[in-house]
C-alpha positions in Angstrom: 0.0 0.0 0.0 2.5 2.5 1.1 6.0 2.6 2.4 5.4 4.4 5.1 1.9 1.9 6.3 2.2 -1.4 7.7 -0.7 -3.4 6.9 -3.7 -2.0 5.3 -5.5 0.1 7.4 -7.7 1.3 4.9 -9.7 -2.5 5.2 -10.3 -1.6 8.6 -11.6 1.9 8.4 -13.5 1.0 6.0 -15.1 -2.3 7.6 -18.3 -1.1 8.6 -18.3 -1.5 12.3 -17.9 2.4 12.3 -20.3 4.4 9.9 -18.5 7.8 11.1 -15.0 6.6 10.3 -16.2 4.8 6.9 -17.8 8.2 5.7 -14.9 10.5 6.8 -12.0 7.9 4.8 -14.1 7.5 2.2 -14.3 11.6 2.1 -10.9 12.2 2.8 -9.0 9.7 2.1 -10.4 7.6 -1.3 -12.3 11.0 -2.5 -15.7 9.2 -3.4 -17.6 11.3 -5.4 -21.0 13.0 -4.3 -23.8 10.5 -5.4 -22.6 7.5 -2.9 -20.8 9.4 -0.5 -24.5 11.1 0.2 -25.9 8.0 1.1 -22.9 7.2 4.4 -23.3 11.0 5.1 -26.9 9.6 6.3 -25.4 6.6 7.4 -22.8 8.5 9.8 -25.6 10.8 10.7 -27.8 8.1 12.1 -25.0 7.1 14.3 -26.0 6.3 18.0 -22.9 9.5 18.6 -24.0 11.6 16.0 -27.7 11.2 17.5 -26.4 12.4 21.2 -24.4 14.9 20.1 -27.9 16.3 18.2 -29.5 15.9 21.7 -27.7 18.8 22.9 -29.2 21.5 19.9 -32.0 23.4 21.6 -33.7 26.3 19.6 -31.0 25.6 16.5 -28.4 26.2 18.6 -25.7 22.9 19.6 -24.9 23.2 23.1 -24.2 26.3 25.5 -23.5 29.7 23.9 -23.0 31.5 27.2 -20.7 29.0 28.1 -19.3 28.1 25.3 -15.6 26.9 26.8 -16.8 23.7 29.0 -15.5 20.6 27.5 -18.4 18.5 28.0 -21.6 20.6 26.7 -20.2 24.2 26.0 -20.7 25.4 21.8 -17.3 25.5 20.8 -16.6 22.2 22.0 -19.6 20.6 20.4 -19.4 22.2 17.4 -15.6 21.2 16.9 -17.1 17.6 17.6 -19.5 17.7 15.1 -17.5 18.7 12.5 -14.8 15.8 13.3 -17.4 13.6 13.4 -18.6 14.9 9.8 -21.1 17.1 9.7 -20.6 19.8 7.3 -21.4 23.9 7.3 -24.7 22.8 5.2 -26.1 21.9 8.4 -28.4 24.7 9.7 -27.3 24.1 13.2 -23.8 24.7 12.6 -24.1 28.5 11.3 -26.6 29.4 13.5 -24.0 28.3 16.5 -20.7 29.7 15.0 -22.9 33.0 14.1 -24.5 32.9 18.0 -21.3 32.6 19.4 -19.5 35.3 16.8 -22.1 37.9 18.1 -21.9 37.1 22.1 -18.3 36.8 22.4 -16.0 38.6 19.4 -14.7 42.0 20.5 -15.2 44.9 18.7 -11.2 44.7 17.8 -11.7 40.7 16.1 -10.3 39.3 18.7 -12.6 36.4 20.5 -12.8 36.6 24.3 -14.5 34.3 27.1 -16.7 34.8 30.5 -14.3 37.1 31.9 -13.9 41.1 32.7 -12.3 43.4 31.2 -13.0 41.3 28.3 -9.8 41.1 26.8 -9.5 38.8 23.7 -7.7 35.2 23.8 -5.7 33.7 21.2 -6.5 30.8 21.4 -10.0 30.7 21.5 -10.3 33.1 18.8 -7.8 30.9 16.8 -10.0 27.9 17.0 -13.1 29.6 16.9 -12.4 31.2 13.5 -11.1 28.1 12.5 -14.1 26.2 13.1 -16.2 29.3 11.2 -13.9 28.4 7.8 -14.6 24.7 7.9 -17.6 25.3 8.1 -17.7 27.8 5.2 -18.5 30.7 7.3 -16.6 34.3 5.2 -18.6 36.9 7.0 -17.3 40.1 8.3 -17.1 38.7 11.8 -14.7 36.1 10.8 -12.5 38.7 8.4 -12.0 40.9 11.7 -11.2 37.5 13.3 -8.4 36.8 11.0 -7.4 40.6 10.9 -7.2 40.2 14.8 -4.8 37.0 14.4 -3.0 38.6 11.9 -2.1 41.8 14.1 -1.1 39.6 17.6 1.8 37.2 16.1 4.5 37.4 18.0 8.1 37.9 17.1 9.3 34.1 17.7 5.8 33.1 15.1 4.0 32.1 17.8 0.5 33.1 19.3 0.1 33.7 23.3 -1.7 37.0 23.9 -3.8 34.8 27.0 -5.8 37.1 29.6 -6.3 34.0 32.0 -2.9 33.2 32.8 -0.9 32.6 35.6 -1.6 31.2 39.4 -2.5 34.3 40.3 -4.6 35.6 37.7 -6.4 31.8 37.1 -7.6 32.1 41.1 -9.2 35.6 40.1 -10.7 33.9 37.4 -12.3 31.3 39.5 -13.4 33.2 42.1 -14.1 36.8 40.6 -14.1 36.2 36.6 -11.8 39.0 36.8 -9.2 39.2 33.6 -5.7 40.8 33.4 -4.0 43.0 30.1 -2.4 39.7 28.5 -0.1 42.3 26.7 2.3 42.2 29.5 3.4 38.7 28.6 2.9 39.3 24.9 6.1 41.9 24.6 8.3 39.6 26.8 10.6 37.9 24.4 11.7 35.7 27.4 8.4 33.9 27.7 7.5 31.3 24.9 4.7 31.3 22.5 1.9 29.0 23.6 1.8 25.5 21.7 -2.1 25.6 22.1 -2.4 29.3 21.1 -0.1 29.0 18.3 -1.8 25.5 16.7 -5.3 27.4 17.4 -3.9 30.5 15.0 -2.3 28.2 12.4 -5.6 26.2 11.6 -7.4 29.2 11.2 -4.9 30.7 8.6 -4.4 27.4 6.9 -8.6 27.7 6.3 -8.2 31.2 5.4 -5.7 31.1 2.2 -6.8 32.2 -0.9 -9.8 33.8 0.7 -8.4 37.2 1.5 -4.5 39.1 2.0 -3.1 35.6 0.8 0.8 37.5 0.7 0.2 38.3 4.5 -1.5 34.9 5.5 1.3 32.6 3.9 4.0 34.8 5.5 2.4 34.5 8.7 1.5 30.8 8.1 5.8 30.6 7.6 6.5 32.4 10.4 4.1 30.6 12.6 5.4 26.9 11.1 9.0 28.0 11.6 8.0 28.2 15.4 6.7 25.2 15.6 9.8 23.4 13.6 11.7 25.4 16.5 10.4 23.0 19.2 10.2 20.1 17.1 6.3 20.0 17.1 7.0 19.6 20.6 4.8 21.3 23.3 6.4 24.0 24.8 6.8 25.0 28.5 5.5 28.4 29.0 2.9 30.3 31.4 0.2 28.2 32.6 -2.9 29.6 30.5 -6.7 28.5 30.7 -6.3 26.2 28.1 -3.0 24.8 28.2 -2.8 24.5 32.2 -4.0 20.4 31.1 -1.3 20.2 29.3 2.0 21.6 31.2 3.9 18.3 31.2 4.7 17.5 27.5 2.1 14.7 26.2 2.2 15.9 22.5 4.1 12.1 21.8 1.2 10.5 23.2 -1.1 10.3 20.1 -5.4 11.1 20.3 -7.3 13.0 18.3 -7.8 16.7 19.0 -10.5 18.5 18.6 -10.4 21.8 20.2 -7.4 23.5 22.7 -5.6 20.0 22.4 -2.5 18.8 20.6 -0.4 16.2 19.5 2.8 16.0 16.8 0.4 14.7 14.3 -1.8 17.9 14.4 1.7 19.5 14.5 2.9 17.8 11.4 -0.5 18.2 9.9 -0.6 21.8 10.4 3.2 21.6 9.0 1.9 19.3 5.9 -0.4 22.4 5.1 2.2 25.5 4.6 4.1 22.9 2.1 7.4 22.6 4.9 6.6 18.3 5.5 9.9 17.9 4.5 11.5 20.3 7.0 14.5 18.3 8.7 12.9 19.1 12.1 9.8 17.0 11.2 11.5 13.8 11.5 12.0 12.3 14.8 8.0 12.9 14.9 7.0 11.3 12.5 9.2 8.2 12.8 7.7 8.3 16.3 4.2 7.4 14.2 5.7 5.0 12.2 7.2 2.6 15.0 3.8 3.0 17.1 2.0 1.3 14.0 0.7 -2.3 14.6 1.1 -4.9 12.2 -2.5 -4.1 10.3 -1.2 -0.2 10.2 -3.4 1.0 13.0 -1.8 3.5 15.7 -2.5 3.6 19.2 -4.8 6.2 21.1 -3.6 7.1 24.4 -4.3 10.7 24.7 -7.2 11.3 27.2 -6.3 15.4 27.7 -9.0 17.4 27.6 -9.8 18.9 24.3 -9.4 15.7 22.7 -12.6 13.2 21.0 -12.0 11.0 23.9 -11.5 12.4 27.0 -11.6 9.7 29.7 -12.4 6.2 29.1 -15.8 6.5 30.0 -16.3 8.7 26.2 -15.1 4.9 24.4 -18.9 3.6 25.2 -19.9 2.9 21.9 -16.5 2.9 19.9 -15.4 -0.5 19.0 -11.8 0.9 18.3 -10.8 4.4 19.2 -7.1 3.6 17.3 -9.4 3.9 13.5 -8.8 7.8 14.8 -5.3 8.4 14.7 -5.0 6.1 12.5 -7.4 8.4 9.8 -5.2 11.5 10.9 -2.1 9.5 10.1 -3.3 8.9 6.4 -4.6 12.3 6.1 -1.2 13.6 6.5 0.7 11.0 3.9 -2.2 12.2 1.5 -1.7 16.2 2.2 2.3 15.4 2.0 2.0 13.7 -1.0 2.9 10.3 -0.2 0.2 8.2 -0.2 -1.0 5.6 -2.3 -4.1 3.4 -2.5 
């Protein structure tokens, strides 16, 4: 099959036990065209997942605007759910949510912010809240600010921080007071790294955004951004403890998963990597021979990353899977296909 697959893989993804896997390899991965692919769209749609995801959509709306950041039943995690598990923009739920949470929480600057005061915009969640808007074919004004916003708060090492919640001291505020602080004043210090959440969060919303608008400034950004991550070898880096990387202080980007939202691992980082046309980049190699050697015989990788963020939080989210590894293992081909290396 390929050089760099054990096994075929493919056979499995595609062996029915999964409808949501079979639609998403057969969409990504073989390219079926329209007619049959229509037909496992409603297949994945009528999953016993998809169907309690769907639960959660009250008034058009998936999930809690007004607190859109919880992991379990907030919008922005739901929605980023929905979309990995293949819905597509089409669906009327998906706008209407995106749109909902556009107007209650994007500052009048672009910049996305969360329950806190002053309300101070967040990198990261406006990263992956744009990004979400451009899968799902979302080009309004809103999201042009967004991307405007993005575009104006890269920092001079490529990366992305700009986090109002951050630090012991400003978290407990949070907590008890939803107070926020001017994240500026760990922006302009060169001494503290860029945030591997932030930074990942910014990069997928650029990637989504070329050719739509400013494509000279996007790709030098996307460069920029990409060089950073090559920096730390698609590694996560230490830096401040932020609201959404606090989970993830100890390095457990080697682990693999599948992330959805404010979660990482090095094959998001090489995927993001794959997409500014730099898979080749020296600095990409000890990650993804890490993938290789995790492969089992059939080609299927492990998943082991349980961090928050991620389609599978805690073992009690595999009810109902019959084998979480048909998720990396997707990832994993999406990557030889976007790098050019794969082969049916």
């Amino acid at each position: 099959m390929n050089k760099y697959v054990a096994g075929n893989p493919i056979e499995t993804l595609l062996d029915g036990s999964d409808a949501i896997i079979r639609y998403l390899t057969l969409r990504d991965i073989l390219d079926e065209n329209s007619a049959p692919l229509h037909k496992f769209y409603t297949q994945m749609a009528e999953d016993n997942r998809c169907r309690e995801l769907l639960a959660h959509i009250q008034k058009g709306i998936l999930g809690d605007v007004n607190n859109p950041l919880n992991f379990h039943h907030g919008s922005a995690f739901l929605i980023a759910k929905a979309l990995s598990l293949g819905f597509n923009g089409k669906e009327t739920f998906i706008s209407q949510t995106l749109n909902s949470i556009l107007e209650r929480w994007q500052h009048a600057n672009g910049g996305i912010h969360g329950p806190w005061k002053p309300p101070y915009p967040d990198a990261a969640l406006t990263g992956e809240i744009i990004a979400l808007a451009l899968k799902s074919e979302i080009h309004n004004h809103r999201v042009k600010k967004g991307i405007d916003w993005i575009l104006a708060h890269q920092r001079s090492d490529g990366g992305w921080l700009h986090a109002p919640i951050s630090g012991i001291t400003n978290a407990l505020t949070f907590i008890f007071f939803s107070k926020s602080k001017d994240p500026m004043r760990y922006d302009e210090n060169p001494s503290i790294p860029s945030c591997t959440i932030a930074t990942s969060a910014c990069m997928k919303a650029l990637v989504a955004c070329r050719g739509k608008d400013i494509q000279t400034t996007i790709s030098h950004a996307l460069q920029h951004g990409a060089q950073y991550m090559l920096s730390q070898s698609l590694h996560i880096v230490k830096t401040i403890p932020t609201i959404f990387n606090y989970h993830l202080l100890s390095d457990t980007s080697a682990k693999l998963g599948y992330p959805l939202i404010f979660s990482y691992d090095v094959l998001l980082g090489l995927l993001i990597i794959a997409e500014v046309n730099l898979f080749n980049a020296p600095e990409t190699s000890d990650s993804f021979n890490l993938i290789i050697s995790r492969q089992s015989e059939s080609g299927m990788l492990p998943y082991e990353n349980f961090s928050k963020g991620m389609m599978f939080q805690s073992s009690k989210d595999l009810q109902g899977t019959t084998h979480p590894e048909k998720w990396p293992t997707l990832n994993f081909l999406r990557l030889l296909k976007l790098a050019g290396i794969f082969t049916v």
